[in-house]
C-alpha positions in Angstrom: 0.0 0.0 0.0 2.7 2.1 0.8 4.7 1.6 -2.3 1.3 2.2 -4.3 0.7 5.8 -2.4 4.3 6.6 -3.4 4.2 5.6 -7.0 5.4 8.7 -9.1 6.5 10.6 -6.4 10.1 11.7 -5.5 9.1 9.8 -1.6 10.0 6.5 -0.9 7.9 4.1 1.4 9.8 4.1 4.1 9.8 8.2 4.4 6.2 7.9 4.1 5.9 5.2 6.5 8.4 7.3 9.2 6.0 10.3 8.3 2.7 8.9 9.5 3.5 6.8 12.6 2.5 8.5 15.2 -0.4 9.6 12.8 -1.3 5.9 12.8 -1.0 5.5 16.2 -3.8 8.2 16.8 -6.1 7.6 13.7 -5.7 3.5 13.9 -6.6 3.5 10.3 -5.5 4.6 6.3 -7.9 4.6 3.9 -5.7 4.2 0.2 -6.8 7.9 -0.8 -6.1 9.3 2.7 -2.3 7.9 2.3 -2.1 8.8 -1.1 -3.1 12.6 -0.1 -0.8 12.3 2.6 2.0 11.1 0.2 1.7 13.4 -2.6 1.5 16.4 -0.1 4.9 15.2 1.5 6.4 14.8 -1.9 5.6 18.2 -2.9 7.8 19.4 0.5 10.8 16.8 0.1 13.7 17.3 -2.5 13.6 15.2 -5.3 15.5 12.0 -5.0 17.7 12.3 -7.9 18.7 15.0 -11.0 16.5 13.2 -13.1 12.9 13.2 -11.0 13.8 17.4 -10.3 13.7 17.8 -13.9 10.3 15.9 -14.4 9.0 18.2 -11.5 10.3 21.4 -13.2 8.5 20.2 -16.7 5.3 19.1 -15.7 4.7 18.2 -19.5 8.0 16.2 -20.0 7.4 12.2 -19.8 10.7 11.1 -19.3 14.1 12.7 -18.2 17.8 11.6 -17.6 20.7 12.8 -15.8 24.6 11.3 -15.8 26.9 11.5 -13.3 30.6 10.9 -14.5 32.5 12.3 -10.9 31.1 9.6 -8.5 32.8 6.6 -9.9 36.5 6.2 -11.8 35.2 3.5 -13.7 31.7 3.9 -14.7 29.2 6.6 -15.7 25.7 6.2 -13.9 22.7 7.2 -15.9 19.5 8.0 -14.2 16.5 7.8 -16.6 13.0 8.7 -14.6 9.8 8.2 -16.8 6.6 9.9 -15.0 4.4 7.8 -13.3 6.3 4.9 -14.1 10.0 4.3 -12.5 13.5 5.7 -12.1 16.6 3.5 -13.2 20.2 4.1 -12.6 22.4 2.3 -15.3 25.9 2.3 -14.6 27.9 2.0 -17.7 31.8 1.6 -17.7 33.4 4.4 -18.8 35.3 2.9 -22.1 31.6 1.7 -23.7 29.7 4.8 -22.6 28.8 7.1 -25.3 26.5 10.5 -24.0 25.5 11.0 -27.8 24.3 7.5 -28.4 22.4 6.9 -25.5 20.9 10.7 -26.2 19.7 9.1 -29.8 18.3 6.0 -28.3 16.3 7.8 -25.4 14.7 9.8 -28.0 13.8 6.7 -30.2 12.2 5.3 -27.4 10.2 8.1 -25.8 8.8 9.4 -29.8 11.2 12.3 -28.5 8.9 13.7 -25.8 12.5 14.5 -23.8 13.1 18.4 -22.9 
């Protein structure tokens, strides 16, 4: 139920779990809309989890977003790709085989170009 409530949202269960304990402790019971109130009004206070879900927050109309990161590891670039709704991913591809253009051509296949 928990992960349902959260689906879309840049809050994981277990901050929405820590968020309404000792509201569960008074009320005794959730109702699935009551949660998912709850969650999306936390979600809209808490920073986004990752580059990717900020930019699908700043572009409401925007389906699908990525961000790399090429500091945090010697060896491999991480790729974040977040699709609405849907999921965030984090690919890490080694460094050697990672081509920013390519993976830029094949996002846009994918998504009928619908990234911003």
């Amino acid at each position: 139920m928990f992960e349902t409530a959260c689906e879309g949202l840049s809050l994981t269960p277990g901050q929405l779990r820590q968020a309404l304990k000792d509201d569960l402790e008074s009320c005794g019971q959730l109702t699935a809309l009551g949660l998912r109130l709850v969650a999306e009004t936390l979600s809209a206070y808490l920073p986004p989890q990752n580059e990717a879900v900020a930019m699908l927050r700043q572009h409401p109309r925007v389906t699908h977003a990525f961000a790399t990161d090429d500091d945090s590891d010697p060896d491999y670039v991480i790729v974040t790709l977040a699709i609405r709704n849907k999921a965030t991913v984090d690919l890490r591809i080694a460094r050697d085989k990672y081509d920013g253009l390519a993976i830029l051509e094949w996002i846009e296949q994918h998504t009928s170009g619908d990234l911003q």
